[in-house]
Structure formats: C-alpha cells, structure tokens
N, CA, C and O of each residue as an XYZ file, in Angstrom:
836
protein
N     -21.598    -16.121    -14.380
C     -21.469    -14.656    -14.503
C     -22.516    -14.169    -15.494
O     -22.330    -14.671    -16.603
N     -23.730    -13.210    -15.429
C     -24.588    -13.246    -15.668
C     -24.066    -12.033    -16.932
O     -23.426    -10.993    -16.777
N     -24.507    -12.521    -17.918
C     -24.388    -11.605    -19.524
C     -22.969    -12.231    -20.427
O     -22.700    -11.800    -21.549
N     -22.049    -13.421    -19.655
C     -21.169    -13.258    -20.152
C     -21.182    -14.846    -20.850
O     -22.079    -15.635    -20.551
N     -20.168    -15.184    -21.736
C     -20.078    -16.633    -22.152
C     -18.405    -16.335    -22.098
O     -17.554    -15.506    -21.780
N     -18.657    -17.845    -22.736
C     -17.010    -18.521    -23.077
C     -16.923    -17.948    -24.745
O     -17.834    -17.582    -25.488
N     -15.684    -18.023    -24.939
C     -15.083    -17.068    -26.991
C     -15.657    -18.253    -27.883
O     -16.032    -18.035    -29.035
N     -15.718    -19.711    -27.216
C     -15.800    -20.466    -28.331
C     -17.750    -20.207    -28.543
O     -18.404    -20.151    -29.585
N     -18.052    -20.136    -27.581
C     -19.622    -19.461    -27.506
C     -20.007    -18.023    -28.149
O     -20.944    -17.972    -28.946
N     -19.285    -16.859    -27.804
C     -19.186    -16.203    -28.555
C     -19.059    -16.031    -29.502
O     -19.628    -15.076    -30.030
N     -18.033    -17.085    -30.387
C     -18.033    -17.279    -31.944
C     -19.119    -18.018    -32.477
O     -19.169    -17.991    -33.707
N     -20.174    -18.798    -31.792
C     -21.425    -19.233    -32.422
C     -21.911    -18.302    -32.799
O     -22.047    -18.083    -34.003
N     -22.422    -17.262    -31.598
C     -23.431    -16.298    -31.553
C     -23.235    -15.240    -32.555
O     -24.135    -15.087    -33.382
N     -22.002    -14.344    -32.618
C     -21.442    -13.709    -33.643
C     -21.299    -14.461    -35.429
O     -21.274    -13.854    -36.500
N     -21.254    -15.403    -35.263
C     -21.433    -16.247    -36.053
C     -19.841    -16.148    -37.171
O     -20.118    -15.964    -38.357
N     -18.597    -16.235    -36.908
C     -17.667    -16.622    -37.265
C     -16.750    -17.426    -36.535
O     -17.060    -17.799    -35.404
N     -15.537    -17.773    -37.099
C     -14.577    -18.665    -36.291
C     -14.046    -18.028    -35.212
O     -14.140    -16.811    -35.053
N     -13.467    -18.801    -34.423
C     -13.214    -18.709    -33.061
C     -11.772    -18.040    -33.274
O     -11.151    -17.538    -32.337
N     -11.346    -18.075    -34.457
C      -9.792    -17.160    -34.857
C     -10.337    -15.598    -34.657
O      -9.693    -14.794    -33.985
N     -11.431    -15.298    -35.226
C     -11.594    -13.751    -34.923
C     -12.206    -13.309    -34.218
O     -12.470    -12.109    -34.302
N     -12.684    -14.076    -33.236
C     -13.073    -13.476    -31.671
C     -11.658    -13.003    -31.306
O     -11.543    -11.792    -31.116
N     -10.555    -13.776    -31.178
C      -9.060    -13.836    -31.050
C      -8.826    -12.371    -31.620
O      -8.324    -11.479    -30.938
N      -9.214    -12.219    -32.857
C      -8.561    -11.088    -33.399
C      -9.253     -9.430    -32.968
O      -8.669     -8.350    -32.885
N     -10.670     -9.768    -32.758
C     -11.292     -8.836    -32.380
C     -10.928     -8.393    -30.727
O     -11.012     -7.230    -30.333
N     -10.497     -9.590    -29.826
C     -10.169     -9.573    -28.705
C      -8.730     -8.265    -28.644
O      -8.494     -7.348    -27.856
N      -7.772     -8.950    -30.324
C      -6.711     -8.306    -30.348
C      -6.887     -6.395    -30.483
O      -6.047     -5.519    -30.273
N      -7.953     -6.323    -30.800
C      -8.218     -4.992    -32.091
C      -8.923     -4.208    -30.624
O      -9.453     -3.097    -30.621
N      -8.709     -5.379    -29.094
C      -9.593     -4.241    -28.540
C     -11.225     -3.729    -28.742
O     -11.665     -2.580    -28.716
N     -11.948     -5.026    -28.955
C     -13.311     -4.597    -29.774
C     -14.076     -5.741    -28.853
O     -15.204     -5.990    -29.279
N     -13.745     -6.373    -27.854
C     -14.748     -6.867    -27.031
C     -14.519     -6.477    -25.331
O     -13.583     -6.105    -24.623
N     -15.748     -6.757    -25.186
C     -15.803     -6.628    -23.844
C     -15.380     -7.713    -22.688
O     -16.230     -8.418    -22.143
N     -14.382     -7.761    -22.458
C     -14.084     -9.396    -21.255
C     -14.258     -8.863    -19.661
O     -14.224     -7.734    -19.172
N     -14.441    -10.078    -19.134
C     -14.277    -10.176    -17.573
C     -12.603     -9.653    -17.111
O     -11.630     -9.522    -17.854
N     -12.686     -9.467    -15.900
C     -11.559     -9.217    -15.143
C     -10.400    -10.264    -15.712
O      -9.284    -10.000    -16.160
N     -10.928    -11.288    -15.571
C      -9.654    -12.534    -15.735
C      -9.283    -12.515    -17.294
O      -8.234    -13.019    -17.693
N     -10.290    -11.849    -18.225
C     -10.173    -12.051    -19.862
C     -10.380    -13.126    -20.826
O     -10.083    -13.316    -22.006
N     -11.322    -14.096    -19.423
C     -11.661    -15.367    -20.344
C     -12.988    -15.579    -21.003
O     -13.398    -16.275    -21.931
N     -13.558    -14.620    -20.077
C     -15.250    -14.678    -20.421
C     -15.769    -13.024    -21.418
O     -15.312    -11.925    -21.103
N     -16.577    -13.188    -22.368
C     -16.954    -12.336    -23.255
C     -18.504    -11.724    -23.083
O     -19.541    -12.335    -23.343
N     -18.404    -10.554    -22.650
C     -19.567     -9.740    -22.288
C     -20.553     -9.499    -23.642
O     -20.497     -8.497    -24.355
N     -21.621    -10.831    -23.868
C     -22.258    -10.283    -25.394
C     -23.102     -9.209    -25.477
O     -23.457     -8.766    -26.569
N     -23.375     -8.853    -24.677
C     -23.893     -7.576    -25.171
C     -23.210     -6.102    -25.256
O     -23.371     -5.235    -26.115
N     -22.314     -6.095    -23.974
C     -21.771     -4.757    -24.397
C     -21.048     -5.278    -25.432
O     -21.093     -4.573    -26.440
N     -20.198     -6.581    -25.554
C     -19.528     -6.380    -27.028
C     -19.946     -6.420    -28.149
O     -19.241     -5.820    -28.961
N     -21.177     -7.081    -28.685
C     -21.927     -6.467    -29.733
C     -21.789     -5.267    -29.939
O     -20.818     -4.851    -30.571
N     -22.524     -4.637    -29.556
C     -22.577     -2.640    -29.390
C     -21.177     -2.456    -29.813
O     -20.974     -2.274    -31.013
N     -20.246     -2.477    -29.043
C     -19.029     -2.326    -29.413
C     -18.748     -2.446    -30.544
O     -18.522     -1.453    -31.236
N     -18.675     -3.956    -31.132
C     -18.475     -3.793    -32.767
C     -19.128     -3.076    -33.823
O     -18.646     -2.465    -34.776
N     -20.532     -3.301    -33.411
C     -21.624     -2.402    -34.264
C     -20.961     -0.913    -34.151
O     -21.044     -0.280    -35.204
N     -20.391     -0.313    -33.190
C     -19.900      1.277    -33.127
C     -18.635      1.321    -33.310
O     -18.018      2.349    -33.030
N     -17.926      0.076    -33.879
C     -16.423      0.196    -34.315
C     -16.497     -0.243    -35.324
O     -15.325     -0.506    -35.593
N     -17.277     -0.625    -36.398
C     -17.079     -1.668    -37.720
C     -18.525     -1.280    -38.621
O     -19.451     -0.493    -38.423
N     -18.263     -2.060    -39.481
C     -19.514     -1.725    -40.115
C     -20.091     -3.174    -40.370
O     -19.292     -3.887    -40.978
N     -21.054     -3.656    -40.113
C     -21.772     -5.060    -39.981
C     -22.700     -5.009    -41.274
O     -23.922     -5.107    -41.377
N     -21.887     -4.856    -42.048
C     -22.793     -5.149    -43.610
C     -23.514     -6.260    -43.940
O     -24.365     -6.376    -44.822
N     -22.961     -7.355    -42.884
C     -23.092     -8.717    -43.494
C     -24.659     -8.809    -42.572
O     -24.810     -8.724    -41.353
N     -25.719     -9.012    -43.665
C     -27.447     -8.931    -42.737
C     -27.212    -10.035    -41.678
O     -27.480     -9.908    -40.484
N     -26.697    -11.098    -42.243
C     -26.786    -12.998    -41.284
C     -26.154    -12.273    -39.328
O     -26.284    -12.890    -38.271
N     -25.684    -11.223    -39.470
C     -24.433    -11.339    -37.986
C     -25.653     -9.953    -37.511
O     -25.742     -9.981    -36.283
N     -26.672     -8.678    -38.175
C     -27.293     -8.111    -38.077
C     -28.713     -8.550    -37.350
O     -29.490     -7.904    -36.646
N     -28.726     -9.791    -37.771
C     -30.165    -10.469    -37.325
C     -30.132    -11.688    -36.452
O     -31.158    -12.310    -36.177
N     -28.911    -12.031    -36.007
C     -28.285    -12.964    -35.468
C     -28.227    -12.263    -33.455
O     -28.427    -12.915    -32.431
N     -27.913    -10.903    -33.594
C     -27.524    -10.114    -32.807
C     -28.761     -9.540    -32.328
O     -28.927     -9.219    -31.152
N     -29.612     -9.414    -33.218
C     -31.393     -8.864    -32.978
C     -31.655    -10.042    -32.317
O     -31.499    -10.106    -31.098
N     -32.105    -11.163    -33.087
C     -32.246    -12.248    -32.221
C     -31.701    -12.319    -30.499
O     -32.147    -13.074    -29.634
N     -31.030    -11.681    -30.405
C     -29.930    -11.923    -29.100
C     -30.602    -11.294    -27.908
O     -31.116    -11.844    -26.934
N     -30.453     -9.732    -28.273
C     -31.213     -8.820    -28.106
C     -32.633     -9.002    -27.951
O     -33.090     -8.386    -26.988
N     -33.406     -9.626    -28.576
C     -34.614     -9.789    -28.159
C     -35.379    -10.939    -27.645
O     -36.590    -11.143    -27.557
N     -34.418    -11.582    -27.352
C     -34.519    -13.554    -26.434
C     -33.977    -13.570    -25.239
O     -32.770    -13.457    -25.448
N     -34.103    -13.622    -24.461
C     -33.619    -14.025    -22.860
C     -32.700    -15.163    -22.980
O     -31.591    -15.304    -22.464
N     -33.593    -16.235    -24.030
C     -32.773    -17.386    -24.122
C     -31.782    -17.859    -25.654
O     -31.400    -18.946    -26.089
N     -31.619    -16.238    -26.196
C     -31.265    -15.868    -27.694
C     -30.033    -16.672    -27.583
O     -30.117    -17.719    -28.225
N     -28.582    -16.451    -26.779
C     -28.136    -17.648    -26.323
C     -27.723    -19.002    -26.770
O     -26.711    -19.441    -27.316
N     -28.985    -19.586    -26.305
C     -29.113    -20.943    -26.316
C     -29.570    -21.525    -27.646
O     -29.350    -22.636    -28.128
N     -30.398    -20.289    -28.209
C     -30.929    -20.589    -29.557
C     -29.764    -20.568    -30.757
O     -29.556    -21.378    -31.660
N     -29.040    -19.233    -30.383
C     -28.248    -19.204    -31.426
C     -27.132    -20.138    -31.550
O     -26.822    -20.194    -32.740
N     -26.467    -20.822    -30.904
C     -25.865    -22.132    -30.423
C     -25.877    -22.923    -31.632
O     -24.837    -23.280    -32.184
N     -27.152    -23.233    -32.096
C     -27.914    -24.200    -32.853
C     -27.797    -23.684    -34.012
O     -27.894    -24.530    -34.901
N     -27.606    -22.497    -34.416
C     -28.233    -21.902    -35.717
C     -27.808    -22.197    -36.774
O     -27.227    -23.262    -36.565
N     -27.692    -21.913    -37.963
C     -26.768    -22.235    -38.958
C     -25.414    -22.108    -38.673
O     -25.097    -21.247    -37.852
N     -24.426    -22.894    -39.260
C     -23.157    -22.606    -39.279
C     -22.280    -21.462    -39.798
O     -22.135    -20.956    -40.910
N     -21.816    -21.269    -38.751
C     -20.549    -20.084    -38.432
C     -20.657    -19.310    -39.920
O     -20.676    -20.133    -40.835
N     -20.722    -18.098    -40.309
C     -20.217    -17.405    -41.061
C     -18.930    -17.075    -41.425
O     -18.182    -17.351    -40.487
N     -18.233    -16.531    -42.518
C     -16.644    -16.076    -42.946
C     -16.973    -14.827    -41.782
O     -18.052    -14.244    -41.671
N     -15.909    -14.623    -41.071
C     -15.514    -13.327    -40.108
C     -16.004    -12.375    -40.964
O     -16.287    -12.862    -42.058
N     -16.357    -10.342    -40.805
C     -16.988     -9.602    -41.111
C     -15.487     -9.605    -41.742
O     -14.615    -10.443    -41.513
N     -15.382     -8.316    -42.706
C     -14.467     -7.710    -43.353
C     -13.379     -6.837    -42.711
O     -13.584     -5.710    -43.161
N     -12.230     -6.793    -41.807
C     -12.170     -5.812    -41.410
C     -12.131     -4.367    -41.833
O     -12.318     -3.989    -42.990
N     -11.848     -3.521    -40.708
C     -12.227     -1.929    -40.797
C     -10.877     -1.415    -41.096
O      -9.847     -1.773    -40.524
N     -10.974     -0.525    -42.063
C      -9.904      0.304    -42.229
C      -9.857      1.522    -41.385
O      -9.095      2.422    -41.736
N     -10.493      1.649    -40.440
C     -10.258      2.774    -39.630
C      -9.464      2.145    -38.165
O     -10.196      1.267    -37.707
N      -8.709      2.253    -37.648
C      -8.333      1.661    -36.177
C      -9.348      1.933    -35.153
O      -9.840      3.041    -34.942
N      -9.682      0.629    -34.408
C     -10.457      0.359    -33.404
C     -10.594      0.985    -31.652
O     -10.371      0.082    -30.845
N     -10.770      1.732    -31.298
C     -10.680      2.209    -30.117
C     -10.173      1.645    -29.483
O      -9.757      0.601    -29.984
N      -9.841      1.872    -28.016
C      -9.194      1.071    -26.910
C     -10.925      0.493    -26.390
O     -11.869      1.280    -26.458
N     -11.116     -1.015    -25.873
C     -12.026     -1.420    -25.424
C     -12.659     -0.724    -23.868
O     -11.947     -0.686    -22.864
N     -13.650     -0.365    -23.881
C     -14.043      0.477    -22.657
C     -14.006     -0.444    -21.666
O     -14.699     -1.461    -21.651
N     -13.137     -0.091    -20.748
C     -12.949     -1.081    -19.117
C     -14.370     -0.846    -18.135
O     -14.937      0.238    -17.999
N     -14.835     -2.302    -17.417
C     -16.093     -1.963    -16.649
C     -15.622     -1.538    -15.702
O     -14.501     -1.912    -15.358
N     -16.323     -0.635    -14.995
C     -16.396     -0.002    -13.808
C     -16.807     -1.206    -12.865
O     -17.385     -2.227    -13.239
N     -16.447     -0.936    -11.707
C     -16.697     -2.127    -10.409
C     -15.912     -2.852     -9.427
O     -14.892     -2.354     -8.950
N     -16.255     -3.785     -9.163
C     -14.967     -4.495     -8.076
C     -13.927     -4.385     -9.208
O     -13.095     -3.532     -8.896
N     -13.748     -4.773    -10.051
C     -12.184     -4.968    -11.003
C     -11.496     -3.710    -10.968
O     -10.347     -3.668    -10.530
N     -12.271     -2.341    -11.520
C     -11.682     -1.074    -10.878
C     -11.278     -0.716     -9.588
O     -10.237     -0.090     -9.390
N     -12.122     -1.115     -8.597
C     -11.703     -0.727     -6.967
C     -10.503     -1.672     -6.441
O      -9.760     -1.384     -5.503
N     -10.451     -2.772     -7.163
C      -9.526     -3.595     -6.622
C      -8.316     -3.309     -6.974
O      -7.365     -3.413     -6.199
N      -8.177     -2.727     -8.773
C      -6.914     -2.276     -9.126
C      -6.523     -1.105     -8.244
O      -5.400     -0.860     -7.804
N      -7.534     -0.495     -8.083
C      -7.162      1.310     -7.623
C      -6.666      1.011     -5.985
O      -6.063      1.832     -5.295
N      -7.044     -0.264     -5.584
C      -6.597     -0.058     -4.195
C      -5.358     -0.564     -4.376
O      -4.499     -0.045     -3.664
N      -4.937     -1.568     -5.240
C      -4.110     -2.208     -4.759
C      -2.762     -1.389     -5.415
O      -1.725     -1.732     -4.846
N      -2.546     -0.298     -6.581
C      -1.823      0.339     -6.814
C      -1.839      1.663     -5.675
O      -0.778      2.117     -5.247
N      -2.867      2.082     -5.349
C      -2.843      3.062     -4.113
C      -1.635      1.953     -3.146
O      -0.430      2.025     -3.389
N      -2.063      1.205     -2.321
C      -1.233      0.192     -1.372
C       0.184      0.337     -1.619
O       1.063      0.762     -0.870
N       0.251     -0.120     -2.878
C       1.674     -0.096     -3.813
C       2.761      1.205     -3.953
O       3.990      1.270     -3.952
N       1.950      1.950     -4.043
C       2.551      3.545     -3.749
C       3.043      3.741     -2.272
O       4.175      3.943     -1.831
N       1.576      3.588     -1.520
C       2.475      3.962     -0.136
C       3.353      3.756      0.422
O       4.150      4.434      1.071
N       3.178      2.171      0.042
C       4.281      0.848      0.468
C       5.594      1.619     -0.061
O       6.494      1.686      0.776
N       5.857      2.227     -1.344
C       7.034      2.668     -1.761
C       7.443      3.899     -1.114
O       8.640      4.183     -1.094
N       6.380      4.838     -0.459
C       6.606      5.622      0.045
C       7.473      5.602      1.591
O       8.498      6.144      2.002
N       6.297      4.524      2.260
C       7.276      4.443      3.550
C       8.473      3.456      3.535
O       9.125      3.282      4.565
N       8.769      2.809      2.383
C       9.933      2.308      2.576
C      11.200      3.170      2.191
O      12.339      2.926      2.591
N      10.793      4.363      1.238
C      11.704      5.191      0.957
C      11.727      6.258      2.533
O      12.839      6.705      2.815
N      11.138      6.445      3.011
C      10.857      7.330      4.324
C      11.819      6.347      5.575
O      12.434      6.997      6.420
N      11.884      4.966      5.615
C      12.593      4.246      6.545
C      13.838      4.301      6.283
O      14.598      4.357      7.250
N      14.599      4.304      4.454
C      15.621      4.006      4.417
C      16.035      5.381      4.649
O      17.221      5.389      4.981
N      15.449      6.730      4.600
C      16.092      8.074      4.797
C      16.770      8.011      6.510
O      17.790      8.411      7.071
N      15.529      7.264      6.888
C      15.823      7.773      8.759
C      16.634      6.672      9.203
O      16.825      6.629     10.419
N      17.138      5.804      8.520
C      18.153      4.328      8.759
C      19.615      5.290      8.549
O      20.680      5.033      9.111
N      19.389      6.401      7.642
C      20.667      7.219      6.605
C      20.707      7.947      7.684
O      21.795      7.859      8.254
N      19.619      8.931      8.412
C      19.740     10.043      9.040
C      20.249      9.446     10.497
O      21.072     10.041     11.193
N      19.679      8.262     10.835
C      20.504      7.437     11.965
C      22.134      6.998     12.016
O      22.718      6.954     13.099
N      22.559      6.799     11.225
C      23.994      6.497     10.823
C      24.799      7.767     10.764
O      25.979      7.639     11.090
N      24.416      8.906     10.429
C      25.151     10.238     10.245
C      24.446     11.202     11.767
O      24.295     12.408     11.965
N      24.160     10.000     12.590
C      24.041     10.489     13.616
C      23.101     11.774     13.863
O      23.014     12.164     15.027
N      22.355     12.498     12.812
C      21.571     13.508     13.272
C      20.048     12.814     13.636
O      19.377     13.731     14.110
N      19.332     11.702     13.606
C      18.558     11.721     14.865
C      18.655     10.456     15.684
O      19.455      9.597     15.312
N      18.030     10.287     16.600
C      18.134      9.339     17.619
C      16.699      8.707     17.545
O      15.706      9.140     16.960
N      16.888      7.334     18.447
C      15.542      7.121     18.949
C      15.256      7.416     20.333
O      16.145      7.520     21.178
N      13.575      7.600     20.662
C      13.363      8.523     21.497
C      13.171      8.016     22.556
O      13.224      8.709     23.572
N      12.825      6.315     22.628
C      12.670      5.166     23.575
C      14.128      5.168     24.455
O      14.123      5.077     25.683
N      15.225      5.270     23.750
C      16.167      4.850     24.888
C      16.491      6.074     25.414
O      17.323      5.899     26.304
N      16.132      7.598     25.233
C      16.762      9.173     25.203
C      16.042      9.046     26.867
O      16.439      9.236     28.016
N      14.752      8.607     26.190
C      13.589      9.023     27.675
C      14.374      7.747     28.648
O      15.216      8.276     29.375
N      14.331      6.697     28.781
C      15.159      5.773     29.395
C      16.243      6.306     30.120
O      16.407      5.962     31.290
N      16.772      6.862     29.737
C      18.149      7.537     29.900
C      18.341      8.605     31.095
O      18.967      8.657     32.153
N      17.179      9.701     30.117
C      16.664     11.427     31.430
C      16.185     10.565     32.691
O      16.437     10.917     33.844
N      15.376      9.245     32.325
C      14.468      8.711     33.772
C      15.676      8.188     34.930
O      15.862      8.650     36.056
N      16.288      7.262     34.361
C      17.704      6.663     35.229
C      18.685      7.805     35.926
O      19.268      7.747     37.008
N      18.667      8.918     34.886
C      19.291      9.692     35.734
C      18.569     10.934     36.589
O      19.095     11.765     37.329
N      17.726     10.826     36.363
C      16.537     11.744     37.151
C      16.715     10.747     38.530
O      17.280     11.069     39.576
N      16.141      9.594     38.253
C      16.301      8.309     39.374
C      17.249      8.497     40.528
O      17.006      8.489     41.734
N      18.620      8.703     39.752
C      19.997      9.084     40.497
C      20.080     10.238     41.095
O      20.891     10.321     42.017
N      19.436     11.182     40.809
C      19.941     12.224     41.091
C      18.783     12.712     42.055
O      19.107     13.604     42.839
N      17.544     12.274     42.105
C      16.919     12.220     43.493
C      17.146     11.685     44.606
O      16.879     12.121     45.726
N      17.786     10.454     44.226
C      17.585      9.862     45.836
C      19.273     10.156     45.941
O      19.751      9.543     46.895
N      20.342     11.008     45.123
C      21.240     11.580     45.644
C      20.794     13.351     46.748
O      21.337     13.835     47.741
N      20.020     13.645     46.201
C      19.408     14.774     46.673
C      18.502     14.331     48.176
O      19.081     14.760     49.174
N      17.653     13.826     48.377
C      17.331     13.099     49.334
C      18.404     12.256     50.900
O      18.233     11.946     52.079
N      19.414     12.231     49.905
C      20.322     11.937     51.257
C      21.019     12.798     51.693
O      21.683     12.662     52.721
N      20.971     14.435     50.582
C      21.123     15.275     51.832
C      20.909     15.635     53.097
O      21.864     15.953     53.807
N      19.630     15.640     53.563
C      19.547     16.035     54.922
C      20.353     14.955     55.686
O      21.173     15.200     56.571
N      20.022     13.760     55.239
C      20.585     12.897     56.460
C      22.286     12.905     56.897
O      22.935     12.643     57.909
N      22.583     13.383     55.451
C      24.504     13.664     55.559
C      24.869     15.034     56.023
O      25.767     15.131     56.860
N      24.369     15.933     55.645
C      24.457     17.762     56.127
C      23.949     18.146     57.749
O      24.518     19.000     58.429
N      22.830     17.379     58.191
C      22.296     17.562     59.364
C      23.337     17.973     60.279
O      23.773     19.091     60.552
N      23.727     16.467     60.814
C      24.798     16.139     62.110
C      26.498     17.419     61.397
O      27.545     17.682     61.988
N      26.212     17.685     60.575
C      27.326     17.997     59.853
C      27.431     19.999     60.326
O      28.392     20.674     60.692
N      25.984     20.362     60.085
C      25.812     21.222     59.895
C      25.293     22.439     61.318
O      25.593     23.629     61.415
N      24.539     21.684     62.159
C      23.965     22.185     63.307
C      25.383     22.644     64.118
O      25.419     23.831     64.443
N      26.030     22.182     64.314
C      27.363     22.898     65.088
C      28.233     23.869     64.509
O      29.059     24.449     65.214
N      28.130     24.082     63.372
C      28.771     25.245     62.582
C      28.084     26.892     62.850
O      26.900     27.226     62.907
N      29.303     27.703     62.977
C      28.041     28.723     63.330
C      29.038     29.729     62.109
O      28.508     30.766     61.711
N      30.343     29.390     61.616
C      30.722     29.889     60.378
C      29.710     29.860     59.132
O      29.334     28.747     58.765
N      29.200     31.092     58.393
C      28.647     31.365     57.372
C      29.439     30.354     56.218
O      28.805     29.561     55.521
N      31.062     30.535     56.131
C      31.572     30.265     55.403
C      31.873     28.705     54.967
O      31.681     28.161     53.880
N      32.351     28.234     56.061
C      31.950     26.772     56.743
C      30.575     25.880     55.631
O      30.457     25.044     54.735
N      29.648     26.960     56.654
C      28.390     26.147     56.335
C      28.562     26.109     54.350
O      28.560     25.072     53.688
N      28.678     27.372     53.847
C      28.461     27.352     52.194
C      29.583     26.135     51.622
O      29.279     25.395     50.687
N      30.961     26.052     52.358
C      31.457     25.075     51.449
C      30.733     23.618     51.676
O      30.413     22.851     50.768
N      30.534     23.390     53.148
C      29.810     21.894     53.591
C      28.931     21.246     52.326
O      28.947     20.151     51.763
N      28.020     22.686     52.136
C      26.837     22.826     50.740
C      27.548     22.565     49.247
O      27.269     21.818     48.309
N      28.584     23.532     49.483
C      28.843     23.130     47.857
C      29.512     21.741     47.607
O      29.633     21.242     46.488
N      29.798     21.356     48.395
C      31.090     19.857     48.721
C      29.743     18.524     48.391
O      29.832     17.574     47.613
N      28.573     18.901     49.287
C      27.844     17.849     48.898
C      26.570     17.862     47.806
O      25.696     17.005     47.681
N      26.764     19.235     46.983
C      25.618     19.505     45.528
C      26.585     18.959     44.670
O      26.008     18.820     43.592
N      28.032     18.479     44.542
C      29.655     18.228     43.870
C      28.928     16.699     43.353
O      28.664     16.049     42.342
N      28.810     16.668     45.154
C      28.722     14.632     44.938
C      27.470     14.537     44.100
O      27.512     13.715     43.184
N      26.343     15.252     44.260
C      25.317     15.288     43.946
C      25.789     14.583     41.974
O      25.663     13.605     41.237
N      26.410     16.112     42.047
C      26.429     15.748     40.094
C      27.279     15.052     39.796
O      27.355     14.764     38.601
N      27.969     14.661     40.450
C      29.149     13.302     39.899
C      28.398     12.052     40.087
O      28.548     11.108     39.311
N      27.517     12.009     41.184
C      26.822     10.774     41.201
C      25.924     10.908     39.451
O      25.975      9.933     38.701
N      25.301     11.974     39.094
C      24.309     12.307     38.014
C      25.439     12.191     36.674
O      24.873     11.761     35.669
N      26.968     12.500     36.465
C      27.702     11.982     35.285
C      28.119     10.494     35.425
O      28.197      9.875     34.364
N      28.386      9.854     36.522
C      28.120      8.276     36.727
C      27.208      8.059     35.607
O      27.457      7.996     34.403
N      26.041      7.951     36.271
C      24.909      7.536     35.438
C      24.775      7.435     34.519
O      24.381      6.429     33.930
N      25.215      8.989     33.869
C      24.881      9.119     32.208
C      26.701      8.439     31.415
O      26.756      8.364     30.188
N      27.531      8.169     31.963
C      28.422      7.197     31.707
C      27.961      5.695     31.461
O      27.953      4.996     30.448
N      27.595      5.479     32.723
C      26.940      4.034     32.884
C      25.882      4.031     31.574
O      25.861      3.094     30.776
N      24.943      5.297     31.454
C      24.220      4.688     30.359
C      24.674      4.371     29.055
O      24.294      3.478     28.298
N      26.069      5.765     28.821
C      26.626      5.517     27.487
C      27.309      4.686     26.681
O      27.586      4.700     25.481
N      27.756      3.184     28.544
C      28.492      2.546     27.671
C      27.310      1.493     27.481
O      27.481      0.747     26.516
N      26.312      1.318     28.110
C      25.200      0.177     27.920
C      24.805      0.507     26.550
O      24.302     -0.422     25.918
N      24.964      2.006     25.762
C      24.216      2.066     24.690
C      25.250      1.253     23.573
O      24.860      0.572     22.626
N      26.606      1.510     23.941
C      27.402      1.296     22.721
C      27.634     -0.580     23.023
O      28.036     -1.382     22.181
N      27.309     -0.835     24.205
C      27.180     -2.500     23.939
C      25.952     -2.701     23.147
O      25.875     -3.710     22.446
N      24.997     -1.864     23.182
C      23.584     -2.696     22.938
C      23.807     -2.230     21.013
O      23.632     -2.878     19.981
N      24.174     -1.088     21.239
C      24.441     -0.748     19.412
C      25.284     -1.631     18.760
O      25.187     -1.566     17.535
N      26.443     -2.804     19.384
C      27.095     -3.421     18.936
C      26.689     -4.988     19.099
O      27.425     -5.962     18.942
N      25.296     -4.961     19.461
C      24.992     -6.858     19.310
C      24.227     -6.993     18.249
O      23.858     -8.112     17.893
C-alpha cells in the first residue's frame, strides 16, 4: 500500500516508542488504512505537526528527511535510536480526518443497503398485518379466479343456442318464449356461483396447508 507502513515502523520514523504511536492512534492524531493496521506517514505527520507542537528539533528533521527522500523510509529505519515520545498537548486533539475513497463508498453503500433492507422488511411485515385483517389480497389467485369463472360462464352461454333452438322455434307465445329465456340465463348464473364456490373452497384448503 503505497505511502503507508506498519506502527512498529512508524515509531522508527517518528522516532519514539511504539507505546505512543498507540497513544497518538488513541488521541485520534494519525492517519490509518481502512483495516487500522497500516499508518499513512505522511498525512500523519502533517497531522501531528497541526495538532501538537514538535519542539523537539531530532522528530523536526527526522520528518524533513522523510519529506525530502523517496527512500527517507528506509533511511530513517537505521537512524539513531528512538527518542522519549514529544510532550503531550494540552489542548484536545481533533477527530482524525477519514480518507475519502473505496473505504467511504463501501461504507456509504453498505449502510444505504442496510436501510433499505430495513425498510422493505418493515413494508412486508405491514402487508403480512394488512393480509391477516383481511383488507388486501393477493392479486395472482383474484385474476385466477375472474378467469375460471369467465371460463364457466362462456361456454355456459355458448350452449345456449344449442338448448333454446329446438326449444324455441315452435313457440309462437311472446310470453312462453321470455320465460324459456329467463329459465336458461338462471342456469347460466348458477353454473357462474358453482364456480366461484368451487373456487372458495380450493382457496381455504390452499390457505390451510
């Protein structure tokens, strides 16, 4: 990961013990990776330099060095041994500035996700509630239902002519003929409450397995 080291590396370069990388980590005064194991030396330099006061010249020129070596690094590794930690600050330390990037987009999606997720599960358990108190239905078995009896009630309609015909041509009563009609539009809709019987009890078996 390019700019970053390990704390026990970081405490070379900074040039104190590896206890107050720890503490500076605590105070919110370095810069880490996503995971919080690796230490960003340069933005966290800056950081301390604009949260503390670096009186001590050895950690001033240590950090120049850094700053002005590609391989400052590797050099400082070597350098004299570790300094006493800086003094701390009597002023409280900012909150450490979070990097912008995949680590941001990944949080932001995955709490976005997290929300919705809570959203439509609160939206399922309403219509599980609104299903039980019976005010709505589903719309798969409603249409199922109009079709079967649409079904019925055509090809009950359709066998009119063939039943009214022979029935009807020899009648020359007006009156005759209207009941013949109403006697077989009767069968018509009793065949069409069949149906919607037949469907109501298939629903209350299928609601009860």
């Amino acid at each position: 990961m390019d700019g970053y080291v390990s704390k026990t590396a970081f405490a070379k370069i900074y040039g104190c013990a590896q206890s107050y990388v720890t503490k500076l980590k605590d105070l919110n005064r370095l810069v880490l990776s996503d995971d919080g194991k690796m230490v960003n030396v340069e933005e966290s330099l800056r950081l301390i330099e604009a949260t503390g006061d670096l009186s001590k010249s050895g950690v001033r020129e240590r950090w120049d060095a850094y700053r002005n070596s590609k391989d400052g690094a590797a050099d400082l590794f070597t350098a004299a041994p570790a300094m006493e930690p800086p003094p701390a600050d009597p002023v409280p330390a900012p909150a450490s500035p979070r990097r912008s990037g995949a680590g941001d987009a990944t949080s932001s999606a995955y709490h976005l996700a997290r929300t919705e997720k809570e959203q439509i599960d609160a939206q399922l358990k309403k219509i599980e509630l609104l299903k039980l108190q019976g005010q709505i239905a589903e719309v798969a078995p409603i249409l199922r239902a109009v079709h079967d009896t649409h079904a019925a009630a055509r090809s009950a309609l359709l066998q009119m002519p063939d039943r009214l015909a022979q029935m009807l041509a020899p009648e020359t009563d007006p009156l005759r003929v209207h009941e013949l009609l109403r006697l077989e539009c009767e069968r018509v809709c009793e065949v069409m409450l069949r149906e919607i019987q037949r469907l109501r009890e298939r629903a209350k078996v299928e609601a009860g397995s």
